[in-house]
N, C-alpha and C positions, 0 to 999 in steps of 0.2 A: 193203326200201328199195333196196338193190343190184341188184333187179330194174328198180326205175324209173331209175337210172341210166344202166344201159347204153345206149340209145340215145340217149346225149348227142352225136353228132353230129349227128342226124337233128336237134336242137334247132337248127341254125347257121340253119336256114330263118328262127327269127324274127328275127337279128337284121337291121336296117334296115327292121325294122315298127315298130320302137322298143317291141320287148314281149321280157320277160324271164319267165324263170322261178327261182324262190328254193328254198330246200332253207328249210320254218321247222321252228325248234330250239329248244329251252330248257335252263336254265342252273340250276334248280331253285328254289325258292321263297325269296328274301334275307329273313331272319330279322327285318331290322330295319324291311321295310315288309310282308312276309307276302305279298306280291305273285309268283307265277311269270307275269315276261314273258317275250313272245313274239320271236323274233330269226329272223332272213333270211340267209343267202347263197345267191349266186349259181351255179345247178345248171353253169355252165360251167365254175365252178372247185373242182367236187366231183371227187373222184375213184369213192371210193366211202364205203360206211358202213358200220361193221364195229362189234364187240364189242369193248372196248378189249381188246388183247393186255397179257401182260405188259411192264410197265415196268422199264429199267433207267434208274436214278437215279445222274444224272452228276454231278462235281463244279463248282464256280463256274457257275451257271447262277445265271438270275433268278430267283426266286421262282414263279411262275407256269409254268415250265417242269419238267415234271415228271422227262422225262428223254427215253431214245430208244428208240425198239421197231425192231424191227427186221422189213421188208414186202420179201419176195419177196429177200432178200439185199442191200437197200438201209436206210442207217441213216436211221432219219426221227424229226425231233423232236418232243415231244408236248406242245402247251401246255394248259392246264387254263384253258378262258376266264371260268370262273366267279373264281378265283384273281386275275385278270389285269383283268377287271371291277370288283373287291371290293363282289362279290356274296357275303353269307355264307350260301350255303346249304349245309347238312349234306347233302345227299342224295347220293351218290354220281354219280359221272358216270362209268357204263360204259360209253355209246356212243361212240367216236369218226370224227369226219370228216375224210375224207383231203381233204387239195385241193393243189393244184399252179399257183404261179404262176410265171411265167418258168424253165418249166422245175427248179422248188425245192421238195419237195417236204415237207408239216407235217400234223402231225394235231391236231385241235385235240379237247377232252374235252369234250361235254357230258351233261346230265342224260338226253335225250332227241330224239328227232326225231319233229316232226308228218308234213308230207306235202309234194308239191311242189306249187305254185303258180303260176299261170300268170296274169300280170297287165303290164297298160300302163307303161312309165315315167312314161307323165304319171301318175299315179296314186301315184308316189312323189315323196314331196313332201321338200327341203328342211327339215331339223329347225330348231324354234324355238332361237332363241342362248339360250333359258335352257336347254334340252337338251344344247345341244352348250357351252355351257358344264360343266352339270353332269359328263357323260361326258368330258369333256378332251376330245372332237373325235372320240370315239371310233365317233358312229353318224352318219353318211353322210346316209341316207332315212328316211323316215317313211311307212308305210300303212294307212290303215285297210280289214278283214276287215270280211264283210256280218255276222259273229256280232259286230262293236262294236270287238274285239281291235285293238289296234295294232300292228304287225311294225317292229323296229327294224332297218335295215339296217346291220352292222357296217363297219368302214372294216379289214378284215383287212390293210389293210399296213401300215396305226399300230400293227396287233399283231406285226407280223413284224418291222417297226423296231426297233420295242422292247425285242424278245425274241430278235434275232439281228444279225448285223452289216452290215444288210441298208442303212444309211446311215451308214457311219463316213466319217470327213477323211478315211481312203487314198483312199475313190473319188472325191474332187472333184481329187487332185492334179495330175493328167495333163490338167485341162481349158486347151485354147490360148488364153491370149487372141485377139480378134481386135479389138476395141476398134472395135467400132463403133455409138456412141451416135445415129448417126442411123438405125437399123433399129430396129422394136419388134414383139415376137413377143405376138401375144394367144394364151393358153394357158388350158386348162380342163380342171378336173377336180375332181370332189368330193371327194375323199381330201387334207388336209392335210398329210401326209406327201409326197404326190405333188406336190403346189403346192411345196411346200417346199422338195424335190430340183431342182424346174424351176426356181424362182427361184435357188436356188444355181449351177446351170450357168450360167444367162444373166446374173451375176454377175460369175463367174468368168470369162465369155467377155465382158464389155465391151458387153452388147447390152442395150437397154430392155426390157421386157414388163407386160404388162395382165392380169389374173388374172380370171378367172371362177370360179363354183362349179358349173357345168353348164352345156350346152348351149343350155337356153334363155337365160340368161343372158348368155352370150358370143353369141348372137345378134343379144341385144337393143341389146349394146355395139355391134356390129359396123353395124346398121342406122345407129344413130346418129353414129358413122363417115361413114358411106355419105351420110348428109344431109350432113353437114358439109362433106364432101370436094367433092358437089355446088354446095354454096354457095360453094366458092371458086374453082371450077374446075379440081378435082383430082380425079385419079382416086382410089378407096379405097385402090389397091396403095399408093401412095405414104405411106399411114401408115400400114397394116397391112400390114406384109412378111411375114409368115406367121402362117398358124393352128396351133398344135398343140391335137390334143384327146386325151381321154380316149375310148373309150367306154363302160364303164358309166357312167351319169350319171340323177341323177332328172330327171324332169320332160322333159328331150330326149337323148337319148345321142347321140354320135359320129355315127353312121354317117346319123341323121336332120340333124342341123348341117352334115355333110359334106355332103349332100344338098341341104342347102337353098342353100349356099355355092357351089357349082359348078353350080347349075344359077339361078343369079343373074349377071346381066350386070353389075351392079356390081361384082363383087367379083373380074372377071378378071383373073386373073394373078399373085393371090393361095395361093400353095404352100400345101396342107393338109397335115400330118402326124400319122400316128394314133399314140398312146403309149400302149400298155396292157400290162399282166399278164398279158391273155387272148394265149398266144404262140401258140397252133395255127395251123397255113398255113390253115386254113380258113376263121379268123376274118381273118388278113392277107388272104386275094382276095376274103370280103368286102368286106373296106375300100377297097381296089382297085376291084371292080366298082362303088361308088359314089362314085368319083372322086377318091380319098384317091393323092396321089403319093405316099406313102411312108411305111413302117412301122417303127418304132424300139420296141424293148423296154424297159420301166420298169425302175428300180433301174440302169441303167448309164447315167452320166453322162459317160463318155467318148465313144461311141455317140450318145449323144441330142447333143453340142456337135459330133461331127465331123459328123451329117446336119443340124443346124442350119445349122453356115456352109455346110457344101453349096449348102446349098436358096438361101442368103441369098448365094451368088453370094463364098464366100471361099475362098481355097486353103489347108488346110492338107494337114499329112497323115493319111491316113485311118489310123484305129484299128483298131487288131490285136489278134484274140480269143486269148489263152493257151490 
């Protein structure tokens, strides 16, 4: 499996065809419906796949955290996402999967790994609210395999939240007000945790915003916009003062919404901003090369509120990395 990893740059080619590729996993058979499903992430945010190493077992952690092994001389933590699911299944989980978002790097424990897969985002569909009910919000996508199989895509930063301190009060403290209730930021992203972070910034900064759950979605809003603003004689800028997106997303991702938005005359002069986890400069000049002004990294709310008023035409002062 570490073999088909490697060439995970060569992969940057699909994104802005709006086609991904998944690493599916499983979590071993839950005792109390006798079922082993099938689960998904994203081959961009694998590292590699390995043998679980030995565990050391830390103290006050959560449950679900098993402890920290230790990769190449760096300490990395290891969740157990069958534990973190409550999934009861007996079976051991000796494979784990490294991945690495915003530069942070976790290994998550599962039973196994199928193969990687190469498939459409439209083709991930939006989970039904009794799903994302049942799971807490926990699985993102929905796909169905030509064997019948449905692949559930995880929402890995509701597990990172969770499980690390990856949205505590310290990071919203430093955000400026700038109190301007006449700007409204439409924002999208399928991860709840991520919605959650962004409405808390533009909270804390005094700015309106409009939520989507992907791509297609916040387009649809956005059209609707666009008629309206026609009907009255106004351009869209004037109610939609900025896009922020996501790009992984079912159904449309980032870089295809970005696409559609800057190469749309209605929607001139409209600032796009791309907000994701995927931190590699490769994925930032794609975003760039399709028209995206400018790239801000998830999990920092100081960052995301000082390039917000940026963009939105406020002065404060810019934000200094420790």
């Amino acid at each position: 499996m570490s073999e088909l990893l490697k060439n995970i740059d060569a992969r940057t080619k699909l994104a802005g065809t709006n086609k991904l590729e998944i690493l599916l996993f499983f979590l071993g058979v839950d005792q109390r419906t006798g079922r082993r499903e099938t689960y998904g992430i994203n081959v961009f945010k694998v590292r590699e796949v390995m043998r679980t190493p030995a565990i050391t077992a830390a103290p006050d952690m959560p449950s679900s955290v098993e402890g920290m092994v230790s990769l190449r001389g760096a300490l990395v933590p290891v969740i157990d996402l069958a534990k973190y699911s409550g999934i009861a299944a007996s079976t051991p989980r000796e494979i784990m999967i490294v991945t690495e978002y915003n530069g942070h790097t976790q290994g998550f424990l599962v039973e196994g790994v199928d193969t990687i897969l190469r498939l459409d985002w439209s083709k991930m569909r939006v989970p039904p609210e009794m799903l994302t009910a049942q799971t807490g919000g926990l699985v993102t996508a929905v796909t169905e395999l030509e064997d019948n199989r449905l692949v559930m895509m995880m929402d890995v930063e509701k597990v990172l939240s969770e499980t690390t301190s990856i949205d505590n009060e310290i990071m919203y403290r430093g955000v400026v007000p700038v109190d301007r209730p006449d700007c409204t930021v439409f924002y999208c992203d399928d991860s709840s945790v991520a919605r959650k972070q962004i409405e808390r910034t533009l909270v804390a900064m005094g700015v309106k915003g409009v939520a989507a759950v992907n791509g297609r979605q916040m387009w649809e809003e956005m059209e609707k916009v666009a008629v309206y603003a026609q009907s009255v004689g106004k351009p869209a800028s004037a109610i939609i003062n900025l896009v922020l997106t996501d790009i992984e997303m079912p159904e449309m991702d980032g870089y295809i919404l970005t696409k559609k938005i800057k190469s749309d005359p209605r929607f001139n002069g409209i600032p796009v901003v791309m907000h994701s986890s995927l931190s590699g400069m490769s994925n930032q000049k794609l975003g760039m090369s399709v028209g995206v002004d400018e790239y801000v990294p998830k999990f920092e709310p100081l960052r995301l509120s000082e390039t917000l008023a940026r963009r939105l035409g406020v002065d404060i002062a810019p934000v200094v990395s420790a």
